[in-house]
N, CA, C and O atoms as a DFTB+ gen file, in Angstrom:
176 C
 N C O
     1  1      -9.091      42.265     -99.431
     2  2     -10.552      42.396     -99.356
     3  2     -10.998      42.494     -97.886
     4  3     -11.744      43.422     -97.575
     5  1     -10.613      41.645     -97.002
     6  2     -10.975      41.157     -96.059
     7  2     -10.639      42.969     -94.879
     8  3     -11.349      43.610     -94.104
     9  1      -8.834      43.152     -95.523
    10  2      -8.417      44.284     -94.573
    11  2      -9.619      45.519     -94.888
    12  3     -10.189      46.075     -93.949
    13  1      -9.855      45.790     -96.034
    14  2     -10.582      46.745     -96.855
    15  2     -12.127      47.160     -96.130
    16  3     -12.697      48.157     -95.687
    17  1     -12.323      46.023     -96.288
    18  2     -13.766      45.869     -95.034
    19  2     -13.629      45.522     -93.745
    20  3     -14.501      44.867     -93.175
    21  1     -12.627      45.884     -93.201
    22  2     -12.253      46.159     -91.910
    23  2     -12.083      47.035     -91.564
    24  3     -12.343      47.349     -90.402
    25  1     -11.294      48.232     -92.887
    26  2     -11.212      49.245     -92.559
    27  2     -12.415      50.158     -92.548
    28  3     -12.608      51.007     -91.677
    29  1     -13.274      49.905     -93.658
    30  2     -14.417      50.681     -93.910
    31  2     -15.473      50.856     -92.467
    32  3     -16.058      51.824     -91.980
    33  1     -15.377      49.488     -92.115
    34  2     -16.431      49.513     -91.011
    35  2     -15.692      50.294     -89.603
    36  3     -16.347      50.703     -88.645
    37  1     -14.440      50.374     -89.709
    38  2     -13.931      50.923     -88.411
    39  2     -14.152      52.514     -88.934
    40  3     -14.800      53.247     -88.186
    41  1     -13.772      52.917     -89.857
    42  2     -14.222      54.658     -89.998
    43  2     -15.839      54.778     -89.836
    44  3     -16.535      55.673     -89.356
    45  1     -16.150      53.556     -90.411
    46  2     -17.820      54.137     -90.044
    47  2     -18.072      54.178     -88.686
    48  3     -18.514      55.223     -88.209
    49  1     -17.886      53.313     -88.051
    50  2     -17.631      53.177     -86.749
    51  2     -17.342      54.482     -85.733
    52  3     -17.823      54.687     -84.619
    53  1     -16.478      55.221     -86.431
    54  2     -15.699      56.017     -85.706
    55  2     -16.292      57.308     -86.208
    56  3     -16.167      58.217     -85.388
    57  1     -17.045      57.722     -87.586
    58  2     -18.073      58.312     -87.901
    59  2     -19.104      58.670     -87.077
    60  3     -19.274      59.726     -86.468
    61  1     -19.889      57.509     -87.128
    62  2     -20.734      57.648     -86.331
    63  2     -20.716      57.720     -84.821
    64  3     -21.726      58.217     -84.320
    65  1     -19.883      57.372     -84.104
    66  2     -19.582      58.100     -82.662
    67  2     -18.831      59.646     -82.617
    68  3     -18.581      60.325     -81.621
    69  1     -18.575      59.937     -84.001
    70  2     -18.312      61.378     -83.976
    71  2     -19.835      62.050     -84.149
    72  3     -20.046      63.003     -83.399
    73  1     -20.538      61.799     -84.733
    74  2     -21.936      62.399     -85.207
    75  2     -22.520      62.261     -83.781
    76  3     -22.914      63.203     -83.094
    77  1     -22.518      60.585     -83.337
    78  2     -23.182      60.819     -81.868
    79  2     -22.653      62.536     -80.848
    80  3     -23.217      63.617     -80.675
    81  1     -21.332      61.949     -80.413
    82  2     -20.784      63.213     -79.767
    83  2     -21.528      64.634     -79.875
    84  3     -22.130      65.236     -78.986
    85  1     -21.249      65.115     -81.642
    86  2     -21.864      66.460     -82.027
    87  2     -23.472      66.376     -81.237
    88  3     -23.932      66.940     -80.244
    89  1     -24.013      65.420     -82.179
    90  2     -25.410      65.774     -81.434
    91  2     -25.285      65.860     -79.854
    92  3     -25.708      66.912     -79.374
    93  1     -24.794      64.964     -79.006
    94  2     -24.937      64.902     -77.760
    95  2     -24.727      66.509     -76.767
    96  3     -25.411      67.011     -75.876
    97  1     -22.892      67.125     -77.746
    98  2     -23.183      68.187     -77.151
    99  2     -23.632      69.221     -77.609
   100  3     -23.383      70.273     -77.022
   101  1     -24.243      69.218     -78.522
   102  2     -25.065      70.093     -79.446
   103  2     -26.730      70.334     -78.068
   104  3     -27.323      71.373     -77.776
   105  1     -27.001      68.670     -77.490
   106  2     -28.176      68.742     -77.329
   107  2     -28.095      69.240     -76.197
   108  3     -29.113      69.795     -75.782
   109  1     -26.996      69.220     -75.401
   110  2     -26.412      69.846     -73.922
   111  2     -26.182      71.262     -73.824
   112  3     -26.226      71.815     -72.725
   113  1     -25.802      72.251     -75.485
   114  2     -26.028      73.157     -75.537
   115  2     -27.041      74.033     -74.528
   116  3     -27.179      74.632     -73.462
   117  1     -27.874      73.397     -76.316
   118  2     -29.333      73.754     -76.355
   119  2     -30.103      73.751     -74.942
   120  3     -30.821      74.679     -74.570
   121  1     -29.868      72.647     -74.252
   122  2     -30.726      72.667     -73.053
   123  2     -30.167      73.265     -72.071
   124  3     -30.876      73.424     -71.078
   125  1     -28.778      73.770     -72.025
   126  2     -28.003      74.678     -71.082
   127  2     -28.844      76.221     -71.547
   128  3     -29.482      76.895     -70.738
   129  1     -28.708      76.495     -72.687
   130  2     -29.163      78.025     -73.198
   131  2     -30.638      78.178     -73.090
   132  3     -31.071      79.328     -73.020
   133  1     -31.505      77.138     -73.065
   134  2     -33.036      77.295     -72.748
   135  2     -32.934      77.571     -71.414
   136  3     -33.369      78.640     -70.987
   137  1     -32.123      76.292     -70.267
   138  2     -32.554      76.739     -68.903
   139  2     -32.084      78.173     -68.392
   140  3     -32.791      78.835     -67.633
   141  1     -30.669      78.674     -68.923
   142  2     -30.529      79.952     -68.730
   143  2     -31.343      81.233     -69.302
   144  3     -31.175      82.345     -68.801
   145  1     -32.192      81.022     -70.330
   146  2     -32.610      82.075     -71.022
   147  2     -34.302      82.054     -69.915
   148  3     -35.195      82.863     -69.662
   149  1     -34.000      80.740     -69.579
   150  2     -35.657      80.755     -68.833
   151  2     -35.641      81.464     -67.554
   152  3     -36.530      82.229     -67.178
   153  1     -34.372      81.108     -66.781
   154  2     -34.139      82.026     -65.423
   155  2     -33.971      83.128     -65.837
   156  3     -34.837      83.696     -65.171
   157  1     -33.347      84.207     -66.667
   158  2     -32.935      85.070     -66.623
   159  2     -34.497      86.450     -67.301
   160  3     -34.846      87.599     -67.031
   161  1     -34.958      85.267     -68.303
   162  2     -35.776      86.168     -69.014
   163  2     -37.235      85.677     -68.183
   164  3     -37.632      84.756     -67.471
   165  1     -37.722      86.943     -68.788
   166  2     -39.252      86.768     -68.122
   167  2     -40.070      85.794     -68.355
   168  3     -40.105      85.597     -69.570
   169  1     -41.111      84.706     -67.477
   170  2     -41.560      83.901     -67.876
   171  2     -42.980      84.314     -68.259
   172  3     -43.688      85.073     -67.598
   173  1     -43.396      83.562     -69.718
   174  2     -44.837      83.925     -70.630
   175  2     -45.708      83.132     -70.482
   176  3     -46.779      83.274     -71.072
């Protein structure tokens, strides 16, 4: 029981710092391709 819910919480664990990651460089993308699209393209 005890190992069982040790294990569960360590994949969640490890879940959710995978989800963090994605978003993080998901959000590093995004803000790389705005600042380039802003220098390059004309500003409105």
């Amino acid at each position: 029981m005890d190992y069982q819910a040790a294990n569960v919480s360590e994949s969640f664990d490890y879940v959710l710092g995978l989800m963090f990651f994605i978003l993080l460089s998901l959000y590093c993308l995004f803000y790389l391709y705005k600042e380039r699209s802003y220098q390059s393209g004309p500003m409105q």
